[in-house]
MARBA-3410 file (N, C-alpha, C, O; in Angstrom, 1 decimal):
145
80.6,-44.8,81.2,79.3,-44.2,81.4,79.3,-43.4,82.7,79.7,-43.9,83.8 ~ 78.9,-42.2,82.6,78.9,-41.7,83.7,77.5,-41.9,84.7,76.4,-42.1,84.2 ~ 77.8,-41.7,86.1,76.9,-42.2,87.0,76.2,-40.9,87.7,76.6,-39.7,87.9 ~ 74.9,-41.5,88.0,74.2,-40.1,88.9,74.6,-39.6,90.2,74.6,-40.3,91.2 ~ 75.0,-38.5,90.2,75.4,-38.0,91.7,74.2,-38.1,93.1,73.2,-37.5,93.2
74.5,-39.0,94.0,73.4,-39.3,95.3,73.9,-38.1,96.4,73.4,-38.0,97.6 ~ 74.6,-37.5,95.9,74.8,-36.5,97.4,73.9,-35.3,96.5,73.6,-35.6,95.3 ~ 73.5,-34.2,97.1,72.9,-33.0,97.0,73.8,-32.3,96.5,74.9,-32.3,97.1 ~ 73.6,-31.4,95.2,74.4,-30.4,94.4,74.3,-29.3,95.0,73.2,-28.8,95.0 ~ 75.2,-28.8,95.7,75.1,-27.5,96.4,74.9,-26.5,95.3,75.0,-26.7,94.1
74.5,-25.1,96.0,73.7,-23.8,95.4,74.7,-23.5,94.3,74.4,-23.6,93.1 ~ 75.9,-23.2,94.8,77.1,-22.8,93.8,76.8,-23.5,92.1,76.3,-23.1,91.1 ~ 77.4,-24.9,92.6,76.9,-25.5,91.3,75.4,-25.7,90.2,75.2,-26.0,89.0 ~ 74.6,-25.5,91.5,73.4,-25.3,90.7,72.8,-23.8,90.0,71.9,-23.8,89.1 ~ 73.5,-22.7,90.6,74.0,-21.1,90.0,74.3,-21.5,88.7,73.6,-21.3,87.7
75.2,-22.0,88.8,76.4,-22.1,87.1,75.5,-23.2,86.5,75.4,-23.0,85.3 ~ 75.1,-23.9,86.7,74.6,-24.6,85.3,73.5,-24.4,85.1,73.1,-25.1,84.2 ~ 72.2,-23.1,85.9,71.2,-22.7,85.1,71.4,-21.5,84.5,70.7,-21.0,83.7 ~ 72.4,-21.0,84.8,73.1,-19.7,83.9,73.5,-20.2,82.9,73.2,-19.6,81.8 ~ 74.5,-21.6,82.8,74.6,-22.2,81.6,73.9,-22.6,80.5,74.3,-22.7,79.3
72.6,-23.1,81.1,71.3,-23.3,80.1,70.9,-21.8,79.7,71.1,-21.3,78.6 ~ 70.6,-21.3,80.6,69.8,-19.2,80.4,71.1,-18.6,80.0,71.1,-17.9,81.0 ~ 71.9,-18.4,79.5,72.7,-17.7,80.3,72.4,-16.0,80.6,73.2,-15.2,81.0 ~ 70.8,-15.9,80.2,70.7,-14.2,80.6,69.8,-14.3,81.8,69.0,-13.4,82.0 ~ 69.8,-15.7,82.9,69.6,-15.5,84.1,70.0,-14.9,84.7,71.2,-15.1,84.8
69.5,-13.7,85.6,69.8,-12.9,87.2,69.7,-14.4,88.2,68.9,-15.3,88.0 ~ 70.5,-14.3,88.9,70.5,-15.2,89.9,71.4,-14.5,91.4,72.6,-14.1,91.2 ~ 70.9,-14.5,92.4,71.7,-14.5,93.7,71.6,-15.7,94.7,70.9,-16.6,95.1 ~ 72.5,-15.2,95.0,73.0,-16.9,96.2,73.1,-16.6,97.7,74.0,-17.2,98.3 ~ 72.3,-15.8,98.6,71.9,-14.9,99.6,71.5,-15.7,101.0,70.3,-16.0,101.1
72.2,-16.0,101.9,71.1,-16.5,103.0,71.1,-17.9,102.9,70.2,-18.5,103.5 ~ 71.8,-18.5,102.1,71.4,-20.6,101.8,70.2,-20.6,101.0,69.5,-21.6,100.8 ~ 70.0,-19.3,100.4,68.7,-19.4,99.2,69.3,-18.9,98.2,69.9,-17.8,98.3 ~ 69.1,-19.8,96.9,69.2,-19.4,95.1,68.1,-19.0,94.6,67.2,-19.8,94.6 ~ 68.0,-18.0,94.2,67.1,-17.0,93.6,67.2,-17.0,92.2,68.1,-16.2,91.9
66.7,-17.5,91.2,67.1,-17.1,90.0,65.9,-16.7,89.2,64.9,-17.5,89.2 ~ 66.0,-15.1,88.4,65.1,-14.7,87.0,65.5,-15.1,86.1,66.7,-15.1,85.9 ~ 64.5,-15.7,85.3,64.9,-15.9,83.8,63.7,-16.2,82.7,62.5,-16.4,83.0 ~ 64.3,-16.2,81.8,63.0,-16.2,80.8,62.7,-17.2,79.7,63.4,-17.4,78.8 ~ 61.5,-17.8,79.9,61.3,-18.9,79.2,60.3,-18.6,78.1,59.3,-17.9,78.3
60.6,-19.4,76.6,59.4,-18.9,75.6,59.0,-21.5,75.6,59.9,-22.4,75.4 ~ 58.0,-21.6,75.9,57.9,-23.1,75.7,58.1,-23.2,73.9,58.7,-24.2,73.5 ~ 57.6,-22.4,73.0,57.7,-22.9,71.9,57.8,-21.2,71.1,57.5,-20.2,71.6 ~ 58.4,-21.4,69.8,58.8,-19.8,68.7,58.0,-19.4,68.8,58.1,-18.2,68.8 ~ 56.5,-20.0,69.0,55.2,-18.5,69.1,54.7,-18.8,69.5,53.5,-18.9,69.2
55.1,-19.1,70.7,54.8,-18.6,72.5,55.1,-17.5,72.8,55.9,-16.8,72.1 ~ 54.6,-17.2,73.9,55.0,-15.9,74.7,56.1,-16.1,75.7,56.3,-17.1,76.3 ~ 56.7,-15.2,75.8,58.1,-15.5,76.8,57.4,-15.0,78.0,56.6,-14.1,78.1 ~ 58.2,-15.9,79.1,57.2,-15.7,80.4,58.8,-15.4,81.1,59.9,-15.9,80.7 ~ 58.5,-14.5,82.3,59.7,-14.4,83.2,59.2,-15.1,84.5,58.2,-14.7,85.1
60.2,-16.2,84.8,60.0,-16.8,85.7,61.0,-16.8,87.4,62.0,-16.1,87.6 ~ 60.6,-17.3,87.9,61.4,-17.0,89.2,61.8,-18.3,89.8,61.0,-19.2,89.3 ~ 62.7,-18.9,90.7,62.5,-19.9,91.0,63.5,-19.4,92.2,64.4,-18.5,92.2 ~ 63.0,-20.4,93.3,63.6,-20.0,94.4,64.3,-21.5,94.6,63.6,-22.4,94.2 ~ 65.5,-21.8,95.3,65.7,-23.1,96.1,66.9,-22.9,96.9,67.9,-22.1,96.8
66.5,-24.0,98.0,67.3,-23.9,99.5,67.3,-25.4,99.4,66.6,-26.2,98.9 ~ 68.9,-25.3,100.1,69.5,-26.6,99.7,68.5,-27.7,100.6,68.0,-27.5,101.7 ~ 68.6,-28.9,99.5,67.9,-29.7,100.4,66.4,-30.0,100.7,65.7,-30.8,101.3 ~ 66.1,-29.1,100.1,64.5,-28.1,99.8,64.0,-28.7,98.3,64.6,-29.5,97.6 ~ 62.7,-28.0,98.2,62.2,-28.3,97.6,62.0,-26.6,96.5,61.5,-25.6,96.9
62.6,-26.9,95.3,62.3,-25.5,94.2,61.1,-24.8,94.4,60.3,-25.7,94.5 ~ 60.5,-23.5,94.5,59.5,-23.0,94.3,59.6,-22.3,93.0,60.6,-21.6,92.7 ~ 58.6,-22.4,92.2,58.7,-21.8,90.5,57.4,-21.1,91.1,56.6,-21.4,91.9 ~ 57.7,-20.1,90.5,56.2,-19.1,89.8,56.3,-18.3,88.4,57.5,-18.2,88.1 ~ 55.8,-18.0,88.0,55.5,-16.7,86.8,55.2,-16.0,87.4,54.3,-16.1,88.2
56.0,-15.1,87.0,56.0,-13.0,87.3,56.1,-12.5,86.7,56.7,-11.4,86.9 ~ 55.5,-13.0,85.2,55.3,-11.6,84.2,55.2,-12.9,82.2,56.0,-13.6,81.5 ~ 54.6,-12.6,82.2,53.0,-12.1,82.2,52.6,-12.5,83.1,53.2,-13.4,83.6 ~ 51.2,-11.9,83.9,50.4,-12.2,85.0,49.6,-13.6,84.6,48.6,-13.3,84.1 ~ 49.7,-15.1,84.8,48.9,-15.8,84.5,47.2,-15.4,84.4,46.5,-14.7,85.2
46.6,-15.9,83.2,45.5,-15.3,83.0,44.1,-16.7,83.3,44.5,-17.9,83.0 ~ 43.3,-16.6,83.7,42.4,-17.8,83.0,41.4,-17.8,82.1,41.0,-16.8,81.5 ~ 41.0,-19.6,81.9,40.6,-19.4,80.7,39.0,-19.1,81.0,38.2,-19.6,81.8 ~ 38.6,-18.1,79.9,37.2,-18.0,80.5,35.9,-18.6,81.4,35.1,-18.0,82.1 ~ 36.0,-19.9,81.0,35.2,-21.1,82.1,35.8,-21.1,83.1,34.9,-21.3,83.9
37.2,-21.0,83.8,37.6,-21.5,84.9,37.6,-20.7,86.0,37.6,-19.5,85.9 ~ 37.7,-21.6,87.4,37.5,-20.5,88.7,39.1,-20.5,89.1,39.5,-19.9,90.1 ~ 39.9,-21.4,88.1,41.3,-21.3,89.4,42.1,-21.8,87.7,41.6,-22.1,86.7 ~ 43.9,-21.7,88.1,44.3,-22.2,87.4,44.4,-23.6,87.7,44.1,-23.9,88.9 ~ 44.7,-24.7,86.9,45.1,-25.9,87.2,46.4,-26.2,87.6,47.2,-25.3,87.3
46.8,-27.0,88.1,48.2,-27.4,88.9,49.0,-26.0,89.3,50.0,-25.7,88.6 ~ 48.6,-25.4,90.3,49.2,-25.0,90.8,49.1,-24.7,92.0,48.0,-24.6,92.3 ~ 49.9,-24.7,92.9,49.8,-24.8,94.7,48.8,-23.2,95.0,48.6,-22.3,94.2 ~ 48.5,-23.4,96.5,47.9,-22.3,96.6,48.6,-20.9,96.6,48.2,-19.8,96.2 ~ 49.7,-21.4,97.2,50.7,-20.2,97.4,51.3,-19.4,95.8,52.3,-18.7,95.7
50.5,-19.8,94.7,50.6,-19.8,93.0,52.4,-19.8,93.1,53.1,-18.9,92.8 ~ 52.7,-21.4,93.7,53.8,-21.7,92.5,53.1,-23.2,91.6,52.2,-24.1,91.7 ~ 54.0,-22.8,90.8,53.7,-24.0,89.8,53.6,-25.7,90.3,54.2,-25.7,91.4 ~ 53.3,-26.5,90.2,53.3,-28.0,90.6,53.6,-28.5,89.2,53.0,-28.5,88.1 ~ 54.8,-28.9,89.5,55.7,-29.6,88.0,56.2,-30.9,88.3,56.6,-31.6,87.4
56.1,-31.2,89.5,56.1,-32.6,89.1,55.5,-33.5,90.4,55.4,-32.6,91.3 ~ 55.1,-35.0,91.0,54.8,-35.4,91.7,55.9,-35.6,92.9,57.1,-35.6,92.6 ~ 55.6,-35.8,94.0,56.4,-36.1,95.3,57.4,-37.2,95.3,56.9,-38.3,95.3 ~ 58.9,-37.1,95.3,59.6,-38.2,94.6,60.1,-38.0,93.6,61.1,-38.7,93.3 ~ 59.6,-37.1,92.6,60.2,-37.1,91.1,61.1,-36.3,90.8,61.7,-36.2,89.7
61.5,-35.3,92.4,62.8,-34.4,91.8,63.5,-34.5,92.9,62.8,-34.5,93.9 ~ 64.8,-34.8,92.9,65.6,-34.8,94.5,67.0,-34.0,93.8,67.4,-33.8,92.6 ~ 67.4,-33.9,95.4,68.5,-32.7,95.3,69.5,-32.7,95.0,70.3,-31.8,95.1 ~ 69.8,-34.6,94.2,70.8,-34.5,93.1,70.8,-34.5,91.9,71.7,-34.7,91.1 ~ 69.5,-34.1,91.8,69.2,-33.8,90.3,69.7,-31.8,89.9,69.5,-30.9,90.7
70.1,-31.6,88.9,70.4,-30.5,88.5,68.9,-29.6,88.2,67.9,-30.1,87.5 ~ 68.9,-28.6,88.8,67.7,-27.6,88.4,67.7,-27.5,86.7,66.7,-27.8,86.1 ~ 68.8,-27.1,86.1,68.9,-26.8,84.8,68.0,-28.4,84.0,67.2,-28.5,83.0 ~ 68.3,-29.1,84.4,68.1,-30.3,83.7,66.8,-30.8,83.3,66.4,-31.2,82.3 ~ 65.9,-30.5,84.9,64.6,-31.1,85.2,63.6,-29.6,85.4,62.7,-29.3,84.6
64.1,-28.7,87.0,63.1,-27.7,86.9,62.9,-26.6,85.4,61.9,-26.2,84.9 ~ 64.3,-26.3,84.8,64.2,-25.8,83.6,63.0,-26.5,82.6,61.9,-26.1,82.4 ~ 63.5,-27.6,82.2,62.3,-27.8,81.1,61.2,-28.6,81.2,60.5,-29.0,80.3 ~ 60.9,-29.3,83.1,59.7,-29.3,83.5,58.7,-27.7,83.3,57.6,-27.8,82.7 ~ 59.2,-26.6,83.8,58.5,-25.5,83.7,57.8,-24.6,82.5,57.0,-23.7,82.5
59.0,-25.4,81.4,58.3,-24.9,79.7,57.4,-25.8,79.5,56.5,-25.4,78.8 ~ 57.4,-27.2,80.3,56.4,-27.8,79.5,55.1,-27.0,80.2,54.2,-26.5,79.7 ~ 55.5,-27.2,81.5,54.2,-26.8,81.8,53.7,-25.4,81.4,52.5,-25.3,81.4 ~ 54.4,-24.3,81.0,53.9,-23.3,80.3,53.2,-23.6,78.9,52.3,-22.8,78.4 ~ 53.5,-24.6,78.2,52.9,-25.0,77.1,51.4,-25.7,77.3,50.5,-25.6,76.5
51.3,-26.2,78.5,50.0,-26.6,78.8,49.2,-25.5,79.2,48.0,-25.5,79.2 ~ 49.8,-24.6,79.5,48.9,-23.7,80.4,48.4,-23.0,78.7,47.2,-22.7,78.6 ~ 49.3,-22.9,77.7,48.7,-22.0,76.9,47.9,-22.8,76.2,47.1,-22.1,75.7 ~ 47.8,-23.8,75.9,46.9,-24.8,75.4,45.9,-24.6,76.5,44.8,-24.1,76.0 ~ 45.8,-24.7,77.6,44.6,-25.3,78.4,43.6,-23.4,77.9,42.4,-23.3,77.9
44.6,-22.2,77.7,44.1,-21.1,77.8,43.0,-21.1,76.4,41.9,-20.6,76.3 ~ 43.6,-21.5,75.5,42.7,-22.3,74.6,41.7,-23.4,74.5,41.0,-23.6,73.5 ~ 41.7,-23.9,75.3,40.8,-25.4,75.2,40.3,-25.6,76.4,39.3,-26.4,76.4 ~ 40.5,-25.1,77.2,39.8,-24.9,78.7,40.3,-26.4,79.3,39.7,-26.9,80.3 ~ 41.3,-27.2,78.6,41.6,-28.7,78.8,43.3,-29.2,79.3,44.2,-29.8,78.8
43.1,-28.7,80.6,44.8,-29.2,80.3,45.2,-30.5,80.2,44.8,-31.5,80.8 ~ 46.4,-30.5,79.2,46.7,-31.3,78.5,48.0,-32.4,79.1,48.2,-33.6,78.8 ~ 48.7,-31.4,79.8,49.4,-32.4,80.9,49.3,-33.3,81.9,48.1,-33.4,82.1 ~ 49.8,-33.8,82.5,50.0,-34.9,83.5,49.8,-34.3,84.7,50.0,-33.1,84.9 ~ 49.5,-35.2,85.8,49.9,-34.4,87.7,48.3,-34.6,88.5,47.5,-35.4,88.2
48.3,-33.8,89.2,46.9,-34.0,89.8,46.7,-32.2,90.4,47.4,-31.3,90.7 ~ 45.7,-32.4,90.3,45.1,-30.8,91.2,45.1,-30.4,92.5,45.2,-31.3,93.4 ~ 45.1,-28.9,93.0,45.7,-28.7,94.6,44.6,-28.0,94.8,43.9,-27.6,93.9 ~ 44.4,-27.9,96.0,43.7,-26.8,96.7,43.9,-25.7,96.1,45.0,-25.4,95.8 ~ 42.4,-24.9,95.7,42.4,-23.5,95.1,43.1,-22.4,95.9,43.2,-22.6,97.1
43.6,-21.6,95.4,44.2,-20.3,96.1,43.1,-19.5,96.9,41.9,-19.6,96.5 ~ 43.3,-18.8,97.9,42.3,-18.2,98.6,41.8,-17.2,98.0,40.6,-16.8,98.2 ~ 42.5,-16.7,97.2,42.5,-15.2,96.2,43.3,-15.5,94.9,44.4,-16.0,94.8 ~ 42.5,-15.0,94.2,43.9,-14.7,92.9,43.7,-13.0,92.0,42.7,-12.3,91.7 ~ 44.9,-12.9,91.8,46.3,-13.9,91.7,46.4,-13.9,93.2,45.6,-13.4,94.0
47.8,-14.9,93.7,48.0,-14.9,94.8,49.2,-13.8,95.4,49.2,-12.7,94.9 ~ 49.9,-14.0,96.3,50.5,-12.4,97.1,51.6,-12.8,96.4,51.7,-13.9,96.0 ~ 52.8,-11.7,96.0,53.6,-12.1,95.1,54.5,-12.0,96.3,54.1,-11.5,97.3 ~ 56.0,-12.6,96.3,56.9,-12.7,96.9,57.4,-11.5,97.4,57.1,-10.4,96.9 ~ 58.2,-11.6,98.2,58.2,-10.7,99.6,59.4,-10.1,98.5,60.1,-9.1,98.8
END
């Protein structure tokens, strides 16, 4: 049986095995920051969203959607779970550490939560798990530099 790794997966290896899940991710490895585009559909008739995800070793992933423009649902003043800075909030404090592989956990933590979001765009209800953040000052919020 193989055992969980307790040291931190450096950038390199975390490059190659979300390319290996996507493999039509862009990804650069620039500065002690992994940058990777790629594109996620949560289910066959969903919408494919192009997502971004940033991480520095040791750090904590930042996910957003950058294309389609998150929309809301008619009743709402903000989206649900997401930080102010509009990245996504996919999971609670503790629940991802940095020997966990991105491909494993932020990959299809981030479909799910695309699947909630399009349900909630319908039902004004989201359907997933987590808790709510401070609204954004503006939305959308400033897109990355």
């Amino acid at each position: 049986m193989a055992s969980t790794p307790t040291r931190a997966i450096n950038l390199a290896r975390q490059m190659a095995a979300v390319k290996a899940a996507v493999p039509t991710t862009e990804a650069t490895l620039r500065g002690g920051e992994l940058v990777c585009t790629l594109t996620l559909q949560p289910t066959p008739v969903s919408r494919r969203y192009t997502v971004r995800i940033a991480y520095r070793h040791r750090g904590n992933p930042r996910v957003s959607v950058t294309d389609p423009p998150l929309a809301l649902h008619p009743d709402a003043t903000h989206l649900p779970h997401v930080y102010a800075s509009g990245d996504l909030c996919l999971y609670l404090p503790g629940e991802w550490n940095d020997h966990m592989f991105l491909s494993q956990t932020i990959l299809p933590w981030t479909s799910a939560w695309l699947l909630h979001y399009e349900l909630w765009l319908i039902t004004g209800r989201w359907t997933g798990s987590g808790e709510e953040h401070a609204l954004p000052t503006a939305w959308p919020p400033t897109a990355y530099p």
